[in-house]
C-alpha positions as CSV (number, residue, x, y, z in Angstrom):
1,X,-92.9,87.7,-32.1
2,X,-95.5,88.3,-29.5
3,X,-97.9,91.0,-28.5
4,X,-101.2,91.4,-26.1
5,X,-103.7,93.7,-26.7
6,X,-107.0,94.6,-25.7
7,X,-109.8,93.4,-28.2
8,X,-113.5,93.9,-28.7
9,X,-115.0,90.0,-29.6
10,X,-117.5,89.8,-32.0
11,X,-120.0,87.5,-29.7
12,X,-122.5,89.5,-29.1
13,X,-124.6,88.4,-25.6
14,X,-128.6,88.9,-25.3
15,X,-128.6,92.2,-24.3
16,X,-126.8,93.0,-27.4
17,X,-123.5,93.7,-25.8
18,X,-120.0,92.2,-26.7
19,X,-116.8,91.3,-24.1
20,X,-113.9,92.6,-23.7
21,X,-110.9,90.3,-23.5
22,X,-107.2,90.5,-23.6
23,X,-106.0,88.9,-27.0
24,X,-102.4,87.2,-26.8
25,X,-100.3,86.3,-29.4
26,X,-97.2,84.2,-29.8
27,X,-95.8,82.9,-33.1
28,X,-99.4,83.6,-35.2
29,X,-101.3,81.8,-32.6
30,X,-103.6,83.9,-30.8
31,X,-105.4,83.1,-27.2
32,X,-108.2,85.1,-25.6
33,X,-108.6,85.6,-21.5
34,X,-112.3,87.1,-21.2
35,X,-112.3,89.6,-18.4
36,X,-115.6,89.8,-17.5
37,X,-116.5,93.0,-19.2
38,X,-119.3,93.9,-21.6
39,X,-120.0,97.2,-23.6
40,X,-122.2,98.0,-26.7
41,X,-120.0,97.5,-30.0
42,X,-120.5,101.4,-30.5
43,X,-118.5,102.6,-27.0
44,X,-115.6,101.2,-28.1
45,X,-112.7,102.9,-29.3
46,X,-110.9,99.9,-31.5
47,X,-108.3,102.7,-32.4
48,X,-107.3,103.7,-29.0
49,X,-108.0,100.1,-27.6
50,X,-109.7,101.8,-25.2
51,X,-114.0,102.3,-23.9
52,X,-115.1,105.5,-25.4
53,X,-116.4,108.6,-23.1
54,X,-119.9,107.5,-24.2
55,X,-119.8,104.7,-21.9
56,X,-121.1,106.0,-17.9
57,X,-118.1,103.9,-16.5
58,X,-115.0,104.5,-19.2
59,X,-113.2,105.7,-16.6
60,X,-113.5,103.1,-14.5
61,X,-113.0,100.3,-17.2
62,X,-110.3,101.6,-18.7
63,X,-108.4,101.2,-15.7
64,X,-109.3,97.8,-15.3
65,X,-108.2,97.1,-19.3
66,X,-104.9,99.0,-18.2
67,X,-104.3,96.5,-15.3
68,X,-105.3,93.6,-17.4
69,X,-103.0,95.0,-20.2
70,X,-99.8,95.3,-17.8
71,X,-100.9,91.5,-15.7
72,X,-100.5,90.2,-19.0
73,X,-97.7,91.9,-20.3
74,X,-95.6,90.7,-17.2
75,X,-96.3,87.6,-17.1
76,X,-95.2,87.0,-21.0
77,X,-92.0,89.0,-20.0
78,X,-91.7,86.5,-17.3
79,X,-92.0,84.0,-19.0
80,X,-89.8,84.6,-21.9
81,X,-87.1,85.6,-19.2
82,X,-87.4,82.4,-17.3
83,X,-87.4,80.2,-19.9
84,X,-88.6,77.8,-17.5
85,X,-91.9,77.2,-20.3
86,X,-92.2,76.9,-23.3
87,X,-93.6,80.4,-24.0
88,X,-97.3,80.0,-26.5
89,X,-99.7,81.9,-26.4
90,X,-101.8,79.4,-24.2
91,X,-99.0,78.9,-21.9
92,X,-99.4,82.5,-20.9
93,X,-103.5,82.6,-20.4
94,X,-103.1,79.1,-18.0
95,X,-100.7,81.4,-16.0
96,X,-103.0,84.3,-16.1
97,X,-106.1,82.6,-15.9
98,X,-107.5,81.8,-12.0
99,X,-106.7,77.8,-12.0
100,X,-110.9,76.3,-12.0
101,X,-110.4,75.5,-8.1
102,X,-109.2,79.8,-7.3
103,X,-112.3,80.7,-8.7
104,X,-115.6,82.2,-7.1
105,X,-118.0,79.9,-8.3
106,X,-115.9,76.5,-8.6
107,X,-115.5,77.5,-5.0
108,X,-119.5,78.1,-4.5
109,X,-120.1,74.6,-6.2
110,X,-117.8,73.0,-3.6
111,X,-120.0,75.3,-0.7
112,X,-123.4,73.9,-2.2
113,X,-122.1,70.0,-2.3
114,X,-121.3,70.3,1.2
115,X,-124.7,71.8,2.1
116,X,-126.1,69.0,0.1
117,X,-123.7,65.9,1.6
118,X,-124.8,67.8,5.3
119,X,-128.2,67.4,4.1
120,X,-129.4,70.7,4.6
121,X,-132.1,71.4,2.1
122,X,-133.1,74.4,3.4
123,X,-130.2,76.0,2.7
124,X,-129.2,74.7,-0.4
125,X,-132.6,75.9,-1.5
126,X,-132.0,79.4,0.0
127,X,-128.3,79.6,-1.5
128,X,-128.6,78.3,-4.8
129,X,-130.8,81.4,-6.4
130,X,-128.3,84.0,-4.7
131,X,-125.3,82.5,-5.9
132,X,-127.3,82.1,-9.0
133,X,-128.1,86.0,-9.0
134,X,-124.3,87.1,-8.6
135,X,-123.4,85.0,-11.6
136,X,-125.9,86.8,-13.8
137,X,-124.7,90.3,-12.5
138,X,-121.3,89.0,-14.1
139,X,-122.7,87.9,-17.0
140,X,-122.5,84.3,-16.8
141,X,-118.4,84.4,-16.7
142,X,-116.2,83.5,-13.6
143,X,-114.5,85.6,-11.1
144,X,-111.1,85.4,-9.0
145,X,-111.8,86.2,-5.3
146,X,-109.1,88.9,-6.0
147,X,-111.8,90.6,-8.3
148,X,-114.3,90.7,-5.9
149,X,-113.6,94.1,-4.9
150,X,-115.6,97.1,-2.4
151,X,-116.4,98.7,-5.6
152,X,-117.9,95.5,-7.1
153,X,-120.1,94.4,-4.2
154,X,-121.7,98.1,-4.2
155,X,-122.7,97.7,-7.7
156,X,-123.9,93.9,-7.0
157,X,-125.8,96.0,-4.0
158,X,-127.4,98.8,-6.8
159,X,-127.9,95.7,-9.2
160,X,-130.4,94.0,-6.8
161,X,-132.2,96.6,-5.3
162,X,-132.3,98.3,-9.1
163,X,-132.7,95.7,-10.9
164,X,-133.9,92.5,-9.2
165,X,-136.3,95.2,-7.1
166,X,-135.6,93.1,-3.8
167,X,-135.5,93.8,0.2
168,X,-132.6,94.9,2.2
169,X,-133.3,92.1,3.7
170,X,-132.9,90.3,0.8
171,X,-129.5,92.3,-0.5
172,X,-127.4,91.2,3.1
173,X,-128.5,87.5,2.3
174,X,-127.2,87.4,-1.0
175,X,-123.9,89.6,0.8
176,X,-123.4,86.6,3.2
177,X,-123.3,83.9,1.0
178,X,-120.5,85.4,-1.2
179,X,-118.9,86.3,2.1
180,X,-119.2,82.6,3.2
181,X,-118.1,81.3,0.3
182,X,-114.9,84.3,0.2
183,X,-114.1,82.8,4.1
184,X,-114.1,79.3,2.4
185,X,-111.6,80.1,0.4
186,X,-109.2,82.2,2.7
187,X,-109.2,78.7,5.0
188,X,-108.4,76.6,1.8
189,X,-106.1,78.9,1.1
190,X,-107.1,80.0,-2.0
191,X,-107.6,83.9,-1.0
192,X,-105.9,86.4,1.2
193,X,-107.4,88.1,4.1
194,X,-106.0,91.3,2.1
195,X,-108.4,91.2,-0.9
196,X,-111.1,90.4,2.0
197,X,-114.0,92.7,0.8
198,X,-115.8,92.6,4.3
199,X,-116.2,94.2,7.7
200,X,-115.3,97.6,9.2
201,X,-114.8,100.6,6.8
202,X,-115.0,97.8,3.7
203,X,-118.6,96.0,2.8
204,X,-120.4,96.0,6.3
205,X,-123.0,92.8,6.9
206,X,-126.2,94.0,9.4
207,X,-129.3,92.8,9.0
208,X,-132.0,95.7,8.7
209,X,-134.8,95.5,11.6
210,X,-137.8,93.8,10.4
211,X,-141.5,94.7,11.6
212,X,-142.8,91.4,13.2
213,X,-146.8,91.4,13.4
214,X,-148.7,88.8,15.4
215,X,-152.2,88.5,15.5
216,X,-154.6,90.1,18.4
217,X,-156.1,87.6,21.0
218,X,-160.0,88.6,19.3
219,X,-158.2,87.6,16.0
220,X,-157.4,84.5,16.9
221,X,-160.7,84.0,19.1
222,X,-162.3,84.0,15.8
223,X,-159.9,81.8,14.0
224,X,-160.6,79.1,16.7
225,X,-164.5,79.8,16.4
226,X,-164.5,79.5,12.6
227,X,-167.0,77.1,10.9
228,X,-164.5,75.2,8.7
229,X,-165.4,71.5,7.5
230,X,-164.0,68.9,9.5
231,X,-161.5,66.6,7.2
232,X,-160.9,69.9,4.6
233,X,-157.7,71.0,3.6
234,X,-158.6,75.2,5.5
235,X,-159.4,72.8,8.9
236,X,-156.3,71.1,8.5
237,X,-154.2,74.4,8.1
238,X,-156.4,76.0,10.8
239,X,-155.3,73.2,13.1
240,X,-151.6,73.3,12.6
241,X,-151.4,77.0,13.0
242,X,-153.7,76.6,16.1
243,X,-151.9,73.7,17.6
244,X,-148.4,75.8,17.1
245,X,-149.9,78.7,19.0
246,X,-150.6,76.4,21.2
247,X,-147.5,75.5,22.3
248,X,-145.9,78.4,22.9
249,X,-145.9,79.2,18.8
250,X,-143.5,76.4,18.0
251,X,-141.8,75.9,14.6
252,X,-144.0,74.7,12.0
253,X,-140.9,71.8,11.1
254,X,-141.3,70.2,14.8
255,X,-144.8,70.3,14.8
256,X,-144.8,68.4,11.5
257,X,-142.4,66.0,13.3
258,X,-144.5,65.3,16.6
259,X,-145.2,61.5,16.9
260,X,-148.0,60.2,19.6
261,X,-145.4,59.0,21.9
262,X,-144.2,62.7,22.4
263,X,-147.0,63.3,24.6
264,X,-147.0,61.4,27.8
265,X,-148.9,62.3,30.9
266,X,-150.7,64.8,29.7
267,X,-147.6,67.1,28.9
268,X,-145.8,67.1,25.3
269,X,-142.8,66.2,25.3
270,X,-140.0,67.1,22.3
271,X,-136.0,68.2,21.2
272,X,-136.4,71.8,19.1
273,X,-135.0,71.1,15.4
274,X,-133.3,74.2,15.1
275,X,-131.2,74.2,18.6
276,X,-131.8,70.4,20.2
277,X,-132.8,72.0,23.3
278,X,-135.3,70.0,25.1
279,X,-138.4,70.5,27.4
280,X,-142.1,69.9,28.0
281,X,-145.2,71.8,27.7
282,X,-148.8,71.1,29.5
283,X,-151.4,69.7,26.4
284,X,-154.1,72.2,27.0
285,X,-157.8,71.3,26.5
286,X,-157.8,73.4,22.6
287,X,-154.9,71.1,21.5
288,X,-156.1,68.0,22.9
289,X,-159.7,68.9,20.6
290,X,-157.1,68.9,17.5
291,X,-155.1,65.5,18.3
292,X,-158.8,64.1,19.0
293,X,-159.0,64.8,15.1
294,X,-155.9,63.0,13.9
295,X,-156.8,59.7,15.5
296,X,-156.7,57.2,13.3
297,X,-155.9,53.9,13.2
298,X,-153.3,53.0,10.0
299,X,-150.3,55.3,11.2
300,X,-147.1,55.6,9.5
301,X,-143.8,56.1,11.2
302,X,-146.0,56.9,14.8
303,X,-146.4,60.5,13.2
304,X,-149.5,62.6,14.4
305,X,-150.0,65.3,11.6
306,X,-150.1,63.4,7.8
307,X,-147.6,65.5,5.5
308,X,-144.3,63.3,6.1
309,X,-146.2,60.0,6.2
310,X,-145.1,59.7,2.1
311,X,-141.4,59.3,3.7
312,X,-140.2,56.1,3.9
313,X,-137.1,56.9,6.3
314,X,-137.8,59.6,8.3
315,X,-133.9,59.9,9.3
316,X,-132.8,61.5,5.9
317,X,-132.5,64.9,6.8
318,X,-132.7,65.8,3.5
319,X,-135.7,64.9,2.1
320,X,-137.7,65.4,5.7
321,X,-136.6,69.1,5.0
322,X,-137.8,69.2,1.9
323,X,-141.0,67.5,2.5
324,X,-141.6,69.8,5.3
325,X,-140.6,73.1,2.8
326,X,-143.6,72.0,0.5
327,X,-145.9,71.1,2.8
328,X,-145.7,75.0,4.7
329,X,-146.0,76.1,1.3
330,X,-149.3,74.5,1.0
331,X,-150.3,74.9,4.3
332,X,-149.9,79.0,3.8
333,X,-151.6,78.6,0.4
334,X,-154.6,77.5,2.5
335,X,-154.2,79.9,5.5
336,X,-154.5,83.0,3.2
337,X,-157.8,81.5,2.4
338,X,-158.8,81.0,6.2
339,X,-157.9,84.6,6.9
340,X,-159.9,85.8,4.1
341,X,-162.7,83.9,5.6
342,X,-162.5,85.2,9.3
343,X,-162.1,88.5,8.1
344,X,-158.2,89.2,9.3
345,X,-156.6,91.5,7.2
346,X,-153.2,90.5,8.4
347,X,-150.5,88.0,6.8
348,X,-151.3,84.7,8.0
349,X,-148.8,82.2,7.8
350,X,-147.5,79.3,9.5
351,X,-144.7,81.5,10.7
352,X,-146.7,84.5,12.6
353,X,-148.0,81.7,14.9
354,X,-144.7,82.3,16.9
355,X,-145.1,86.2,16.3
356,X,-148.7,86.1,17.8
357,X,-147.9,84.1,20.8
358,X,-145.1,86.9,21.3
359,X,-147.7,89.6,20.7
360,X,-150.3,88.4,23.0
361,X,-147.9,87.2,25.6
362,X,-146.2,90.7,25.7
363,X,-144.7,92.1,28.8
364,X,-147.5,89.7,31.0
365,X,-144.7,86.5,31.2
366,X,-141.1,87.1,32.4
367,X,-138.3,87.1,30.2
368,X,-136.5,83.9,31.6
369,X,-139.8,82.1,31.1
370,X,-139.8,83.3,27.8
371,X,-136.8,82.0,27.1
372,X,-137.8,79.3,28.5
373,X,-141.0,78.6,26.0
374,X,-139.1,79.7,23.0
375,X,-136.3,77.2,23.9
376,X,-134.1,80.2,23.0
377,X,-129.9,79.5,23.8
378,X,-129.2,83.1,24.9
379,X,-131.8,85.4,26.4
380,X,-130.7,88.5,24.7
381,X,-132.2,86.7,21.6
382,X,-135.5,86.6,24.2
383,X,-134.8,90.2,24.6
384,X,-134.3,91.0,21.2
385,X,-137.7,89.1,19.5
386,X,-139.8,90.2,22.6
387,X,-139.2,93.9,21.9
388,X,-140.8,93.9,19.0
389,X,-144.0,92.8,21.0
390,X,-143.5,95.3,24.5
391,X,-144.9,98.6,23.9
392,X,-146.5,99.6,27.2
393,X,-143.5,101.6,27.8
394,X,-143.4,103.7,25.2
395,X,-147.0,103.7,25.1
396,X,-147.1,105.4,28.7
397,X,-144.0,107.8,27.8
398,X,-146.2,109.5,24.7
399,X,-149.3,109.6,26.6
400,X,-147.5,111.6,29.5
401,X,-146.6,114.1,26.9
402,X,-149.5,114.1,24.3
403,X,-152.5,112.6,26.8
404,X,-153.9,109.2,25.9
């Protein structure tokens, strides 16, 4: 005798809500598949075996229970017809259960071990939470790639920017992750391109614009002409956000990297972390005040800024990247406090260095040099940063209408 029902278990979760499952039972012998749905012990129907009209999404669920109900019901009929298994209870969740390598976040686990084994701290770091965030929005269980429906995603969507109170921004990240991860499977072959959730009239991925500010040339005129003691941790930050200006508002990670032999004849000299691209850049008479400051005579690896002198090898990507993630977290720590000092009521971080050589810079230097300075591969990225700094344009357009 066997039978498969729809049941309501008794383990009731923090936010006092209990999962549904599909109960199966073979000779006395009973077997539970959890299906990843939860419900307060009062919206269900145990009668009916079905989510009462109390519920905001009974509808919805109930079709879901249905399809559960009729998976599981043909695959015991299957079975029993085959005869190729010896038919248990248990035999018939292994066949209905995703196998631990089908499923979305065995798959994940696989995506972060790469990152890790590629030695890409960064984004392991930047990964982990959003994978982290999904899981929670499923309530801690597992979920086939075929699950991962249109419907789903939206409410993933409505759960972060509800719940979790995050960016757009923010939302797309934690969209392309689960996209990656759904791509990794297709390859492996683990999911179809038909359940693929992504792209034109399904989940769309675009990054929303973001507003990038830089600072004003008087703004940073008085960041340079700020009395700060020499040897203190708001010099130090003032001098690596200076010295990245500097040079054409390079990434705080290859500044951090610079050793003495990358300058040479009175030019600096170094590959871009991001991209490899090379080139060289004329040491002006402000940075050569700052490396004046970081003479010193015990120096560890050749390196001409301290933070990565605790490293014993700098060729492990790994922890070089996560050395470098701390330190621009202190480093910003201590520019807030030089900003509150000079008065600048703008962000200031190690990052709008590259936005304030962009504002300042505006439409006065040519694209292709652009390009050029921000070692960019394609000059419609050039294009695209740069516009958010060119207004003289559309500056002239409103006053012909309006009057300046």
């Amino acid at each position: 005798m066997s039978s498969v029902q729809i049941v309501l278990r008794k383990k009731q979760s923090k936010d006092n809500t209990y999962p549904l499952a599909v109960r199966i039972t073979k000779d006395r012998k009973s077997t539970f598949i959890y299906i990843g749905q939860y419900i307060k012990e009062t919206e269900w129907d145990d009668a009916k075996r079905s989510v009462r009209k109390s519920h905001p999404n009974s509808a919805r669920i109930n079709n879901f229970l249905l399809k559960k109900l009729s998976e599981a019901n043909d695959k015991l009929l299957q079975l029993e017809t085959d005869g190729k298994v010896a038919v248990s209870s248990k035999a018939v969740k292994k066949e209905l259960s995703p196998t631990a390598a089908k499923t979305f976040f065995t798959q994940a686990a696989i995506y972060l071990d790469n990152l890790k084994k590629s030695r890409k701290y960064n984004m392991v770091t930047s990964e982990t939470p959003r994978i982290k965030h999904f899981r929670e929005f499923l309530k801690g269980e597992d979920i086939s790639f075929q699950d991962i429906t249109i419907i789903l995603l939206k409410r993933f969507q409505a759960y972060l920017k509800g719940t979790r109170k995050v960016s757009d921004r923010t939302i797309t990240n934690h969209l392309l992750v689960i996209r990656t991860i759904f791509n990794q499977a297709i390859k492996s072959g683990i999911a179809t391109e038909k359940s693929y959730p992504f792209g034109k009239n399904k989940i769309p991925i675009k990054f929303p614009d973001s507003i990038k500010l830089g600072l004003t040339s008087d703004e940073v005129a008085s960041l340079e002409t700020l009395d700060l003691p020499l040897g203190s941790q708001l010099n130090h930050a003032r001098n690596i956000w200076l010295f990245a200006f500097y040079f054409a508002g390079m990434r705080v990670s290859d500044v951090l990297r610079l050793k003495w032999t990358d300058f040479q004849d009175q030019r600096l000299h170094y590959a871009m972390g991001k991209n490899a691209k090379t080139g060289s850049l004329k040491i002006s008479e402000k940075a050569t005040r700052i490396l004046a400051q970081y003479k010193r005579e015990q120096v560890k690896h050749d390196l001409v800024f301290p933070e990565l002198e605790v490293l014993d090898d700098l060729n492990d990507a790994y922890e070089v990247q996560r050395k470098i993630s701390y330190a621009v977290k202190k480093l910003d720590k201590y520019l807030k406090k030089v900003a509150a000092t000079a008065e600048i009521e703008k962000k200031l971080t190690m990052h709008i260095a590259r936005h304030t050589f962009g504002n300042i810079s505006g439409d006065k230097i040519s694209i292709q040099m652009l390009q050029k300075l921000y070692r960019h591969s394609s000059i419609t990225t050039t294009i695209g940063y740069q516009a958010n700094f060119i207004h003289r344009d559309a500056d002239d357009a409103l006053d012909s209408v309006i009057g300046s």
